[in-house]
N, C-alpha and C positions, 0 to 999 in steps of 0.2 A: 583594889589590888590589881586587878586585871589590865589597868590604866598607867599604875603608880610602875609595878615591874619592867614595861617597855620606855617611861621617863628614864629609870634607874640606866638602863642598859644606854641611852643614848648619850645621858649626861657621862655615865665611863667612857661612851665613845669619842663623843669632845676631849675628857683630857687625858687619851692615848694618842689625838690625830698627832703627825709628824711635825716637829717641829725644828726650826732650821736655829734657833737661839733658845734660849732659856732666858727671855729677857722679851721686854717689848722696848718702843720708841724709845731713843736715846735723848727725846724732847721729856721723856719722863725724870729723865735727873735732875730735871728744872723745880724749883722752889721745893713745892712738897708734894711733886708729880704728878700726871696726868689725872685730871678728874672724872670720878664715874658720874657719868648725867643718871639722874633718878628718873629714867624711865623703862625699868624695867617690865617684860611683858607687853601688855597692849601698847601701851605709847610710842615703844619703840618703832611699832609700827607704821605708826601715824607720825614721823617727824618730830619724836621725842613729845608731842604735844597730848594735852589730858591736865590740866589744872582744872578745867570746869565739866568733865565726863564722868555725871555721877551714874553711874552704873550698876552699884554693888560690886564690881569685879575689878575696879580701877583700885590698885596701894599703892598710890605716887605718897614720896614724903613729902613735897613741898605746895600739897593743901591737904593738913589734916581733917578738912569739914566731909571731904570725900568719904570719909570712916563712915557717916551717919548714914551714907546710902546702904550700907553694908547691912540686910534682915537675916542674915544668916552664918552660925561659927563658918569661919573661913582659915585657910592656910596657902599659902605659895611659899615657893621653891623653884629660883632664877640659878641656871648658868650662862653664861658669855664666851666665845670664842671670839679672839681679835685674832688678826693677822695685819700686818704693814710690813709695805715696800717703801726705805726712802732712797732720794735722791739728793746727794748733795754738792756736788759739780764733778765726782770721778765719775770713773767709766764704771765703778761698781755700783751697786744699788742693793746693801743689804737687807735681808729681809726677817721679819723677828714674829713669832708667833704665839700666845697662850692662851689658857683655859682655867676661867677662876669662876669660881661661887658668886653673883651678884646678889643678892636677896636670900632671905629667909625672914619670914610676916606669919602672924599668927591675929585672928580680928574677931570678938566676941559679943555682938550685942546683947544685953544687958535687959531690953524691954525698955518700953515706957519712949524708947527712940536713942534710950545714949548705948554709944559705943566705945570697946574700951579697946587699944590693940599693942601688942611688942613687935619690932622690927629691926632684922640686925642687917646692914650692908655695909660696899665698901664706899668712902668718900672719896679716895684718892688714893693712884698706885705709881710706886716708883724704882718698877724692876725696868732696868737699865744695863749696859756693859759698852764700856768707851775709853777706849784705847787712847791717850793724850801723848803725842809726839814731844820727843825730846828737843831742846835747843841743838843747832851744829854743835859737832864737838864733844857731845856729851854723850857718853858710850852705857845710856842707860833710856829704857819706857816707862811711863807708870802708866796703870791700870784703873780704873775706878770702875765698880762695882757695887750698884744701887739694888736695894731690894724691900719689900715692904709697902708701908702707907698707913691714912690714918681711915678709920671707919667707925662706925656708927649705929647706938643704939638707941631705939626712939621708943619710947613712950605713948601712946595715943589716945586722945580722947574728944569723942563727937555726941552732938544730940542735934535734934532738926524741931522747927517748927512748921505743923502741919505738912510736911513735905516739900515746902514751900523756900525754905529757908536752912541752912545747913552753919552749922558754926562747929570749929576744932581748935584742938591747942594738942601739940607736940613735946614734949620734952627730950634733949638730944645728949645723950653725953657723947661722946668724941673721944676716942683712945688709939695710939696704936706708937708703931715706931718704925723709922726708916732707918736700915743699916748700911751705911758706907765703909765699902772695903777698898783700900789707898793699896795696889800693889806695883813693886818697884824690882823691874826686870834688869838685871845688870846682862851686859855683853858677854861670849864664854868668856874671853880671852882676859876679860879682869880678875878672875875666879874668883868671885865674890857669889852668897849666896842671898838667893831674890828676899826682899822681906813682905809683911806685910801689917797693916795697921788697920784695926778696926774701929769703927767710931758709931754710935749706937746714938740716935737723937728718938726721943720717948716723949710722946704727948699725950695729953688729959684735959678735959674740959666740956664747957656744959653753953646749952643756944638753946633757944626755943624758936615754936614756928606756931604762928597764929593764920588760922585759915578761914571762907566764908565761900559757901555754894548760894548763888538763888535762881529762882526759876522765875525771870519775873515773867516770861509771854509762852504759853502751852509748852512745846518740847526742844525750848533752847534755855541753856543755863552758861552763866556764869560766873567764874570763879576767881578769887584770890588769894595767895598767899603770902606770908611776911616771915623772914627767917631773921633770927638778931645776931647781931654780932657776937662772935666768939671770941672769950680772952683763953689760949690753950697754956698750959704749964708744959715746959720745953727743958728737959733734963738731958743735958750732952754728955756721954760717957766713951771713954776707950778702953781697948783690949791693947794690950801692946805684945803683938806677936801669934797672940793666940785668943780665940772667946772660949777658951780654957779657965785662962788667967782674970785675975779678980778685977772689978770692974774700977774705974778711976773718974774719978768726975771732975768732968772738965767747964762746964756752964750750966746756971739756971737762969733759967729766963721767962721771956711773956712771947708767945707769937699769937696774932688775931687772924681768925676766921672771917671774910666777911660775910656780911649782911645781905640780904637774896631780897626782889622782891619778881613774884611770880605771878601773872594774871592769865586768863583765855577764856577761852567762847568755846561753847558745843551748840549743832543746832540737828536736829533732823529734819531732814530736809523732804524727808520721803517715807514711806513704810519699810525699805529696806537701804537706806542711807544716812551717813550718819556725815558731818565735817566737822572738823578741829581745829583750833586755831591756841596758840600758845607765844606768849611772850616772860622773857626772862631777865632779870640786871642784876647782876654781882657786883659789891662796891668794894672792889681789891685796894683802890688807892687808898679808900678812909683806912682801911684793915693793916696798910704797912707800916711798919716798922724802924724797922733797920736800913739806912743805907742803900744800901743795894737791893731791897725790898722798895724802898722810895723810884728808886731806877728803873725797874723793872717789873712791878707791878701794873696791870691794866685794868681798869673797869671793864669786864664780859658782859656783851650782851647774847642771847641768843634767840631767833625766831623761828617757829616751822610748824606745820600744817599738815593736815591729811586727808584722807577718808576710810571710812570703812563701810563694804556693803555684803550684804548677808544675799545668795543670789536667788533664794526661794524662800517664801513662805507655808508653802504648802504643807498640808499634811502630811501627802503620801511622798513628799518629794524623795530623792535620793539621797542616802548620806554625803555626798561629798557634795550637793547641792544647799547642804546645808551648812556649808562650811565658810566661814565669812573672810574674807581679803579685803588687807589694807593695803592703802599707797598714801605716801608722803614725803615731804622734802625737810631741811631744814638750813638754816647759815647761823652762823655767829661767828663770835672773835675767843682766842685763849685767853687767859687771866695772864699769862706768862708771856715777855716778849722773846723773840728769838735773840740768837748771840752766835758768831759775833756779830752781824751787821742787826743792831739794837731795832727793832722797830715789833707793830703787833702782830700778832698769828692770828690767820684766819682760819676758817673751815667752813665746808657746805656735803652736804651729802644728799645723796635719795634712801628711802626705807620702805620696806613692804614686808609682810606679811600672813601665816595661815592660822585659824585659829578654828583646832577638831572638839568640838563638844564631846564631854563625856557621857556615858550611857547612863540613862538615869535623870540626868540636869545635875550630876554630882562636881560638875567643874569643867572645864575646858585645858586644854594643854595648846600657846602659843608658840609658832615659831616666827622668828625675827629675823631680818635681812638689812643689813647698811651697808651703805659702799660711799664712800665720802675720802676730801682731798684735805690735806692739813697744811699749810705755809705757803709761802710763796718763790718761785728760785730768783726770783728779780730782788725781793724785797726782804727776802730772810735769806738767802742762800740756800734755802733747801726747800724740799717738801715733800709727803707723804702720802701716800694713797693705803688708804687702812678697807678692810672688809671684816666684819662681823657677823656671828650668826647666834642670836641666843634661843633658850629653849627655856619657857616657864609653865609651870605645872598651879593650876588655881584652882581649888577643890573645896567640895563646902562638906562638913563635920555636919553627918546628922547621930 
């Protein structure tokens, strides 16, 4: 408790910090918005990377064999602060800020080596606000108004051979809804009053992830995992006027999740060193759809790396000598391309971070640090310089 009360107080401080919108990236209105990468806590720190850092303290969702490291009931408890500045050729350069819940994991071995765990996160967010210019002539604005996303509860199950060998399987159901609000500003001088439409898209749906830790040479392991394609059920609904008023259905349909496959290396390299290495592929194209999903869909890839080193072993050492710093990098590409000038989104960033043990060995409390670029103004028209700071709390249940 002594630990848990000053998380409590920090995570209220994240989401009182000031914030200049109530919305993030206007790139999040794109398909079914900006995606949260699963690396929440340690990974963050090392370049999003940890597919093969079995540690007992790593709850990445995309290798559940990671679970089998895990000898002890375990809990975590992730928040995230994003902040982005973009630029998109005026002389303004808005800037959007929030603070959301990433994670909540609960992880229980069982004995005999199998592990069993529940994890609820978000997959994708797409709070947005983007003002759409009317044609000359026409003595009116519309507004759109994104908010929501879909997220995800997982299932988990590991067991390991001799240590040696780690296998998991995930089960994912997928739920959530993104809400668009359509609003239409008239002129004073027409006296007409502004309306507004609300339109409500709701998803449901189920993926598994199959995963595999080994150790084959002393203290380097690696890992892989496989996520399957998701077919989600997509119930389109309006309000017309009011989300008072009873709900009107307007489409059902099929939209696909795709398919992930995730591998990477851990090695130590030292008694107080540790490197990461992680590779990712998302197969968006198989996953589209529709049209304009065919258009603007891209296959993501993403790569990045790290370190972590612990700067004492000692005994007697200091507390803050015993506090271990990461640094890492990462690049990839969006799933989503920009508009209007059609082409892919890139991104690269740096990460680091501190990681205070708790008194006892009862857990550790991370903090995270990114600072990374999103698009390009040659080749999208825009782009964004975002900074995050998350805070995870990973504590073991005796």
């Amino acid at each position: 408790m002594r630990f848990f009360i000053p998380f409590c107080i920090l995570t209220s401080i994240l989401l009182l910090l000031p914030q200049k919108a109530d919305c993030g990236s206007p790139y999040a209105a794109n398909g079914l918005g900006i995606l949260v990468p699963d690396d929440q806590g340690r990974a963050q720190t090392m370049g999003s990377a940890g597919a093969a850092y079995g540690d007992g303290m790593n709850l990445m969702r995309g290798n559940p064999a990671l679970l089998g490291t895990v000898t002890t009931h375990t809990y975590a408890i992730s928040m995230l602060y994003d902040k982005t500045k973009m630029f998109y050729g005026g002389t303004e350069q808005p800037e959007y800020a929030r603070t959301n819940p990433s994670l909540v994991k609960f992880v229980f071995p069982l004995g005999r080596g199998l592990v069993v765990s529940w994890g609820l996160s978000p997959y994708s967010r797409a709070d947005a606000k983007i003002n759409i210019n009317a044609e000359p002539g026409v003595k009116y604005n519309d507004k759109l108004t994104t908010s929501g996303g879909i997220n995800i509860s997982t299932v988990g199950f590991a067991g390991s051979i001799k240590k040696r060998l780690y296998l998991g399987i995930a089960f994912n159901y997928h739920f959530g809804a993104i809400d668009e609000n359509w609003t239409r500003i008239f002129d004073e001088d027409m006296d007409l009053h502004n309306t507004t439409d609300y339109l409500k898209r709701k998803y449901k749906g189920y993926s598994a992830t199959f995963g595999v830790l080994v150790n084959p040479y002393k203290q380097t392991y690696v890992g892989f995992g496989y996520t399957t394609q998701a077919a989600l059920d997509l119930n389109v609904v309006v309000h017309p006027g009011s989300v008072l008023e009873s709900e009107i259905p307007v489409e059902r349909t099929k939209v696909n999740l795709p398919s992930m496959i995730r591998m990477g290396v851990s090695s130590q390299l030292a008694s107080r060193l540790i490197t990461v290495l992680d590779y990712s592929y998302e197969l968006w194209e198989d996953a589209a759809k529709t049209t304009k999903e065919k258009a603007m869909y891209n296959n993501s890839h993403h790569f990045g790396g790290g370190i972590r080193l612990l700067p004492s072993t000692r005994f007697n050492a200091s507390y803050y000598k015993t506090v271990p710093v990461s640094l890492g990098f990462k690049i990839g590409t969006q799933y989503y391309k920009s508009y209007p000038k059609i082409d892919v989104v890139s991104e690269k960033a740096v990460t680091m971070g501190f990681e205070f043990p708790l008194k006892g060995k009862i857990g550790i409390l991370i903090s995270s640090f990114e600072y990374g670029t999103r698009g390009d103004k040659d080749k999208n028209g825009w782009d964004e310089t975002y900074f995050s700071f998350g805070l995870s709390l990973i504590g073991k249940i005796r």
